[in-house]
N, C-alpha and C positions, 0 to 999 in steps of 0.2 A: 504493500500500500504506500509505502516510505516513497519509494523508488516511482512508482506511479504518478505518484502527487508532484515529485522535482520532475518528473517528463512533462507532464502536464504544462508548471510552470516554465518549461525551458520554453516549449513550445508556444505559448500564449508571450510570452518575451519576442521569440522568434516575427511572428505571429504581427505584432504591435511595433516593432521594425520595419517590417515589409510594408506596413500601413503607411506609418511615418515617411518612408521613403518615396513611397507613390505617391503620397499625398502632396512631397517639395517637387517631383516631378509634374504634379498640373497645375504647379501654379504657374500662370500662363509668361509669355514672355512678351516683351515690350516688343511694338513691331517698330521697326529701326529702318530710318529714312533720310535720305541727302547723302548718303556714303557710300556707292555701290559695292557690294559684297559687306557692309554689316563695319563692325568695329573692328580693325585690326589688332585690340588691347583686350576683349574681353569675347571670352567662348559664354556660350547659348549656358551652358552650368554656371558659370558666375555670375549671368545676367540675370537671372531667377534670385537669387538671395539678395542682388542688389534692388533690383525691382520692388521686393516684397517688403523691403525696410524703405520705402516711399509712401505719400498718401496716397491711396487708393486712386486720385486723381491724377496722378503721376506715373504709372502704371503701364498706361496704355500702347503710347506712339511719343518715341524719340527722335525726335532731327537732330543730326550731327551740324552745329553752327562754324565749329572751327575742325581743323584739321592736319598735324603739318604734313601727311602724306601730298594733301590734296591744297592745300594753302601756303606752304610755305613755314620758314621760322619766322615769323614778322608778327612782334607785339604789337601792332600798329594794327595789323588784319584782323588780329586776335579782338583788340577790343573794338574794329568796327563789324565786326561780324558778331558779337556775343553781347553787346553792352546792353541793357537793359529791355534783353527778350524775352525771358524767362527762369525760374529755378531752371538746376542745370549741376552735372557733373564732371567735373575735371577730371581726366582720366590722364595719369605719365607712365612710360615704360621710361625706369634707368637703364644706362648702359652697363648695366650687366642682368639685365630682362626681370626685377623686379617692376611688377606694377601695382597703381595705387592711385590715391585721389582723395577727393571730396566730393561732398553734395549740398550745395547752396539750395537752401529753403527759398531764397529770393533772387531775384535777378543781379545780375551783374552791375555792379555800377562803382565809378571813380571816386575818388575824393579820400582825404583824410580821417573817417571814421569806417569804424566798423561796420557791420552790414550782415541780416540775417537772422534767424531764429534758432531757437534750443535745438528743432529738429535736424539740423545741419549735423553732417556726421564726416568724418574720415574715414577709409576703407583701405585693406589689403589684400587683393590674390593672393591664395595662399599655397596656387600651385599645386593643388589636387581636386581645382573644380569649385572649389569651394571660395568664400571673402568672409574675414575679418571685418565687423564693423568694430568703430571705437566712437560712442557716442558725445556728445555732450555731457558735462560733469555739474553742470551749473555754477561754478564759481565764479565766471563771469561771463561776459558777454561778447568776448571777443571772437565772432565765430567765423566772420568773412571778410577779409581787405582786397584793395584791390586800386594800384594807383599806377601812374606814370608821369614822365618828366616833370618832375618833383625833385628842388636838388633836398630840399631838408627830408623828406621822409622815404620810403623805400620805396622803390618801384616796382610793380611784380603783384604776385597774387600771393596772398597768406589765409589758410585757414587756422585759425589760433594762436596765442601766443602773447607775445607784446611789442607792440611798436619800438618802443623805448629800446629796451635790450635787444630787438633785432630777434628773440628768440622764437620762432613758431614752429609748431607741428608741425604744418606744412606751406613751406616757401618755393614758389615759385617765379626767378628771374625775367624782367621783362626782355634780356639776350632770347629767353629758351634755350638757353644752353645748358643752363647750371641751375638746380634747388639746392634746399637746404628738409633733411626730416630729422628734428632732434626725438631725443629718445626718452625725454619727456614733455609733457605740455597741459597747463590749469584748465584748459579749455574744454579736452578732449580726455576720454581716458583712455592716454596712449601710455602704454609700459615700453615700449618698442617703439627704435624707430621706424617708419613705414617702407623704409627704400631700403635697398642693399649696404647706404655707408648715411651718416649722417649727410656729408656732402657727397651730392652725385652730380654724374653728367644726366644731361635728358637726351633718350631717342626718339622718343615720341610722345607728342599731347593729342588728346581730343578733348572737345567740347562738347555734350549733348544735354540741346534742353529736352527737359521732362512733361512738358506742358504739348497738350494737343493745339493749341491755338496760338502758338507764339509766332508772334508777329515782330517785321523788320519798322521799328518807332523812325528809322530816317525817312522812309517811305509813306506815313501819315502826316496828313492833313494837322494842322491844330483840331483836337476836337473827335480826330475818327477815332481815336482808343484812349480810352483809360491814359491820365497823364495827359494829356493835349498835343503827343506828338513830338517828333523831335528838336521842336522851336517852343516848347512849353517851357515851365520853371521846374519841371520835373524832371527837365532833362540839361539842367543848366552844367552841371561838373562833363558833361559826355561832351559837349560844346565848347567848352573852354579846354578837353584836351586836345581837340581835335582840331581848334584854333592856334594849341600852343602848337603841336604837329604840323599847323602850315596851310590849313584851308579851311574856308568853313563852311556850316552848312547850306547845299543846296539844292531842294528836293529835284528841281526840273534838269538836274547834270545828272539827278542818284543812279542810273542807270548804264553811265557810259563805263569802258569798260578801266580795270585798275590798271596803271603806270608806276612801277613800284622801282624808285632808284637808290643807289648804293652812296650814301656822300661820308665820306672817314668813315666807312665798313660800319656803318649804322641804316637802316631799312627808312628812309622818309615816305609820312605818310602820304598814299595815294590822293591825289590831286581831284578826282573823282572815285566814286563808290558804285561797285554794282552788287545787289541785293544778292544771298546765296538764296533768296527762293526764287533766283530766273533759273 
C-alpha cells in the first residue's frame, strides 16, 4: 500500500508537470511585424515568458521600431524612429552573444528625468529557452532614462540606477557600441549582472513597441492623437533634440527619404525623416 500510494504520488507530480508545461506552451505569442523573418535576438521560447510578464494589452502585435541589422548604428535613427510611440523593449546581444534588455511601461522620451512605471522590468536569456525577469524593487523611481547631446548629463538609455554616480542596471551608449550592466542596482532586483562582463561591446539592438496602435507623432497633425502631435508641448524635449541635431521639425518633408552623413566619425542627424510604417 506504502509503495502504491508514493507511485501514485510520483505520478500525479508527473502528471501536474506535463500540465504546467503545456499550459507555458499556449500561451500565445506576440505576432511580430516591420522585421522580416521575426527578431534576430529572441526564439519563439523566450518570446512566450517575455510576453506573459506584459499587460494583457501588450501581448498581442509587436512592430520592430528600430533595428541595427536593418537601421544602422545611429542614435540619431534610434531616437527618431522610437521616440514617443509606445511602451516598448530594448533588446542587446553583447559580443560574446549574451542577450538582455528592458521593458518601458511608457514611451520613449528625452530629457533629464526619469520616465516610467513600477511595471518596467529588466530581462535575461538564459540560454535554454527560457528569461530571467528582475522586477522593480520599489525603492525608487528610477526606472527609465533616456537623453542625448547633453554635455552635463549622460547620453544613452538607462534603465535604473542613478544619474549622479553614473551607476545603472542597464546602460546603454548613444555610440551603440558600448553598455555598461553592473551587478547590482536599487531599482531593479538585479543580483547579477545582465550581460556577459559589466562592461560590454554591443552586436546588436532592437527596439519593439508592444502596443497594437503605435503611431509615428512626427507624422500627426496637432490634435490627430493623444498629445497634439509632434509640434505639441508634449513633445517639446523630442524637438529640441532634434533641433540640437541640426533640423527641425517638418511634417510636409516627413516623408522624403534619410541622408545620413559621417562628420568626425559621428552619424549627423538626417536632414529629412521617413516614417518606418512606409
Amino acid at each position: 500500500p506504502a509503495a502504491s500510494a508514493a507511485a501514485a504520488a510520483a505520478l500525479a507530480q508527473l502528471a501536474e508537470a506535463a500540465w504546467l508545461s503545456d499550459h507555458r506552451q499556449l500561451q500565445p505569442l506576440p505576432e511580430l511585424a516591420e522585421l522580416p523573418g521575426g527578431s534576430l535576438l529572441l526564439s519563439a521560447a523566450e518570446l512566450r515568458p517575455l510576453a506573459a510578464a506584459l499587460p494583457p494589452e501588450h501581448r498581442r502585435r509587436w512592430r520592430c521600431l528600430f533595428s541595427t541589422a536593418r537601421d544602422g548604428s545611429s542614435f540619431t535613427r534610434l531616437c527618431a524612429m522610437t521616440l514617443a510611440r509606445a511602451p516598448c523593449l530594448l533588446v542587446i546581444r553583447d559580443g560574446a552573444g549574451a542577450r538582455f534588455g528592458g521593458y518601458s511601461s511608457a514611451p520613449l522620451q528625452l530629457g533629464p528625468r526619469w520616465f516610467g512605471g513600477s511595471n518596467s522590468f529588466l530581462f535575461r536569456a538564459d540560454g535554454a529557452g527560457g528569461v530571467l525577469l528582475h522586477r522593480a524593487t520599489g525603492a525608487n523611481a528610477n526606472f527609465v532614462y533616456m537623453n542625448a547631446h547633453r554635455e552635463m548629463l549622460p547620453n544613452g538609455i538607462a534603465f535604473g540606477g542613478d544619474l549622479d554616480s553614473r551607476h545603472f542596471g542597464l546602460w546603454l551608449e548613444d555610440s551603440l557600441d558600448t553598455g555598461r550592466a553592473e551587478e547590482t542596482c536599487s531599482t531593479y532586483d538585479l543580483p547579477h549582472s545582465l550581460a556577459s562582463s559589466a562592461g560590454f561591446a554591443v552586436d546588436h539592438v532592437e527596439v519593439w513597441a508592444v502596443c497594437e496602435g503605435a503611431r509615428n507623432p512626427w507624422l500627426a497633425a496637432g490634435g490627430e492623437e493623444e498629445g497634439g502631435g509632434a509640434t505639441s508641448d508634449a513633445h517639446k524635449e523630442t524637438r529640441e533634440f532634434l533641433a540640437l541635431a541640426g533640423r527641425e521639425v517638418n511634417r510636409a518633408q516627413a516623408l522624403e527619404p534619410f541622408r545620413e552623413e559621417e562628420e568626425e566619425g559621428r552619424p549627423r542627424a538626417p536632414e529629412k525623416w521617413i516614417s518606418p510604417d512606409q
